[in-house]
N, C-alpha and C positions, 0 to 999 in steps of 0.2 A: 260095103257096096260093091257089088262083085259088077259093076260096071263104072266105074270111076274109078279113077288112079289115088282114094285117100286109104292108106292104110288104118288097120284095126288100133283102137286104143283102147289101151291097160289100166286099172284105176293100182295102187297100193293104197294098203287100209293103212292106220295110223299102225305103231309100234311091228309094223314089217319093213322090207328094203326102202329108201325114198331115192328112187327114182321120178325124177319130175324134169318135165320139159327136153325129155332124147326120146331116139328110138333104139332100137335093136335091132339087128336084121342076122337073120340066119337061113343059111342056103337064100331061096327066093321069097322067103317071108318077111313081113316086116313089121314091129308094132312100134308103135307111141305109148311112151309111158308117162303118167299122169299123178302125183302124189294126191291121194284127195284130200290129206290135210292141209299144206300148201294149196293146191286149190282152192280150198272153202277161201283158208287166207286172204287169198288174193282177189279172191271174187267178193269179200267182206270188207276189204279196204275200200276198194276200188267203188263197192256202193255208199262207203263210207264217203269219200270224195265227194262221189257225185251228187249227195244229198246236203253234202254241206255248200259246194257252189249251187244247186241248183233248185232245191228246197222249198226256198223263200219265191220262188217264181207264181205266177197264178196260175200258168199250166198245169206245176208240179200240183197245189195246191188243190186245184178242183178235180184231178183227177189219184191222188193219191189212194183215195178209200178203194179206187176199185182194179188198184194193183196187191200184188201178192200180202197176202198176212195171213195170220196165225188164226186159223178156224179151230177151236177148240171143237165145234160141233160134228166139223166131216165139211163136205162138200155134197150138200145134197141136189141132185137125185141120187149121184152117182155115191157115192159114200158116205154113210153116216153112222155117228157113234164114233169114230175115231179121229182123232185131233190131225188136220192139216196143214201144209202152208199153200194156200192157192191163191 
Protein backbone atom coordinates (compact mmCIF):
# COMPACT_ATOMS: atom_id res chain seq x y z
CA UNK A 1 0.00 0.00 0.00
CA UNK A 2 2.22 2.63 -1.36
CA UNK A 3 0.24 5.07 0.89
CA UNK A 4 0.16 3.68 4.38
CA UNK A 5 2.94 2.84 6.60
CA UNK A 6 2.31 -1.33 6.46
CA UNK A 7 5.08 -2.94 4.99
CA UNK A 8 5.12 -5.91 2.20
CA UNK A 9 4.55 -9.42 3.46
CA UNK A 10 6.51 -12.56 2.40
CA UNK A 11 4.75 -16.11 2.58
CA UNK A 12 7.66 -19.32 2.94
CA UNK A 13 6.29 -22.43 1.41
CA UNK A 14 6.59 -25.55 3.40
CA UNK A 15 10.35 -27.36 3.23
CA UNK A 16 12.11 -23.67 2.43
CA UNK A 17 13.48 -21.10 5.15
CA UNK A 18 10.63 -20.82 8.24
CA UNK A 19 10.88 -17.54 8.79
CA UNK A 20 7.52 -16.73 10.71
CA UNK A 21 6.39 -13.67 12.74
CA UNK A 22 9.83 -10.96 11.89
CA UNK A 23 10.71 -8.75 9.44
CA UNK A 24 13.88 -7.90 7.45
CA UNK A 25 14.83 -4.55 6.60
CA UNK A 26 17.36 -3.73 4.21
CA UNK A 27 18.64 -0.35 3.15
CA UNK A 28 14.85 1.48 3.37
CA UNK A 29 12.98 -1.57 2.66
CA UNK A 30 11.18 -3.72 4.73
CA UNK A 31 9.31 -7.14 4.63
CA UNK A 32 7.26 -9.32 7.11
CA UNK A 33 7.91 -12.77 6.85
CA UNK A 34 5.08 -15.20 7.15
CA UNK A 35 5.69 -19.28 7.41
CA UNK A 36 2.44 -20.48 5.57
CA UNK A 37 2.69 -23.69 7.21
CA UNK A 38 2.77 -22.28 10.67
CA UNK A 39 0.24 -20.13 9.67
CA UNK A 40 -2.24 -22.65 8.26
CA UNK A 41 -1.25 -24.00 11.93
CA UNK A 42 -2.32 -21.34 13.70
CA UNK A 43 -5.18 -20.26 11.87
CA UNK A 44 -6.41 -24.29 12.27
CA UNK A 45 -6.11 -24.30 15.87
CA UNK A 46 -7.29 -21.14 16.61
CA UNK A 47 -10.70 -22.19 14.48
CA UNK A 48 -10.34 -25.21 16.36
CA UNK A 49 -10.87 -23.26 19.80
CA UNK A 50 -13.37 -21.26 18.61
CA UNK A 51 -15.65 -23.95 17.32
CA UNK A 52 -15.28 -25.89 20.41
CA UNK A 53 -16.27 -22.81 22.87
CA UNK A 54 -18.56 -21.54 20.43
CA UNK A 55 -20.27 -24.29 18.28
CA UNK A 56 -22.94 -25.25 20.35
CA UNK A 57 -24.37 -21.61 20.43
CA UNK A 58 -27.66 -20.87 18.18
CA UNK A 59 -26.00 -18.19 16.39
CA UNK A 60 -23.04 -20.37 15.53
CA UNK A 61 -25.62 -22.95 14.67
CA UNK A 62 -28.07 -21.30 12.29
CA UNK A 63 -25.63 -19.52 10.58
CA UNK A 64 -22.96 -22.26 10.12
CA UNK A 65 -24.19 -23.61 6.54
CA UNK A 66 -23.59 -20.28 5.13
CA UNK A 67 -19.98 -19.87 6.09
CA UNK A 68 -17.00 -21.15 4.35
CA UNK A 69 -16.96 -25.05 3.16
CA UNK A 70 -15.79 -27.26 0.84
CA UNK A 71 -17.76 -26.89 -2.67
CA UNK A 72 -16.67 -29.70 -4.41
CA UNK A 73 -18.81 -28.22 -7.49
CA UNK A 74 -16.90 -24.56 -7.81
CA UNK A 75 -18.62 -21.59 -6.72
CA UNK A 76 -21.01 -20.70 -9.35
CA UNK A 77 -21.55 -18.09 -11.37
CA UNK A 78 -18.14 -17.35 -10.79
CA UNK A 79 -16.33 -20.85 -10.92
CA UNK A 80 -17.36 -24.08 -11.76
CA UNK A 81 -16.15 -27.60 -12.27
CA UNK A 82 -13.31 -26.99 -9.78
CA UNK A 83 -13.51 -27.98 -6.08
CA UNK A 84 -13.64 -24.72 -3.64
CA UNK A 85 -13.50 -23.60 -0.17
CA UNK A 86 -15.97 -20.56 0.01
Amino acid sequence: MPHGSVFPLAFTVPGSAQLHNLSTEVGDQRVGWISLEIFVDEVTDGAEAWIEQQGATQTVIDNLDKFARLRPEGLHPHLGGAPVIA
